[in-house]
C-alpha positions, 0 to 999 in steps of 0.5 A: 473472514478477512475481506478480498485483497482487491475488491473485484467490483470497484476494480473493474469500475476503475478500469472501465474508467481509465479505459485505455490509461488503465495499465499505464497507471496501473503500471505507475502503482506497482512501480511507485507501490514498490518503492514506498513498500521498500522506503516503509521498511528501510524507514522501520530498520532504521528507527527512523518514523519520519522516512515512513509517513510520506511513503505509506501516505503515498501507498495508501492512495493509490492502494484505494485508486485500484481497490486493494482496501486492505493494503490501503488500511494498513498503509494508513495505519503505518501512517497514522501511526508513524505520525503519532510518533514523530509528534508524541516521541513515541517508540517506534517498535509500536509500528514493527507489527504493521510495517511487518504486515505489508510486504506479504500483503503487498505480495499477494496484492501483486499477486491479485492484480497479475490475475486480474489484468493477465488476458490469459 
């Protein structure tokens, strides 16, 4: 069984402690989330390891700040992995499974958070 996408009880715990800076941070996520998502990809399109390590470095930290674990796993291994190529002159296609992992997870990540944070 694949854990939660977000782990409900760590969240609530980071917005009880951001209180009223809660959605603006959140806000900052999906924005700046978006971002690395799309440099990740252009970075895997053009071959290219360096453009992904600071993106899913970046992604991996945030992903954790609002207990979206299994984002923040993958984004850590795209950057470990990315990594690993940049100072071994390894292949890049080693990464092309992970980094086509990440926009679905990141979808239903967005998809998570929209119902936990919809008053609706």
């Amino acid at each position: 069984m694949e854990p939660p996408v977000i782990d409900k009880q760590a969240f609530e715990k980071v917005r009880q402690t951001l209180t009223h800076d809660f959605v603006r941070i959140l806000g900052y996520f999906i924005e700046d989330g978006q971002k690395s998502v799309d440099r990740i990809v252009g970075g895997m399109r053009s071959r290219d390891a360096h453009a992904l390590v600071i993106p899913a470095h970046t992604l991996k930290n945030e992903a954790r700040q609002f207990a979206a674990f299994p984002l923040a796993d993958l984004a850590d291994d795209i950057e470990r992995g990315a990594r690993r190529v940049v100072e071994a002159r390894g292949d890049i296609i080693d990464l092309m499974l992970p980094v086509a992992r990440l926009q679905p997870l990141w979808r239903q990540t967005l998809d998570v958070l929209e119902v936990e944070t919809n008053p609706l």
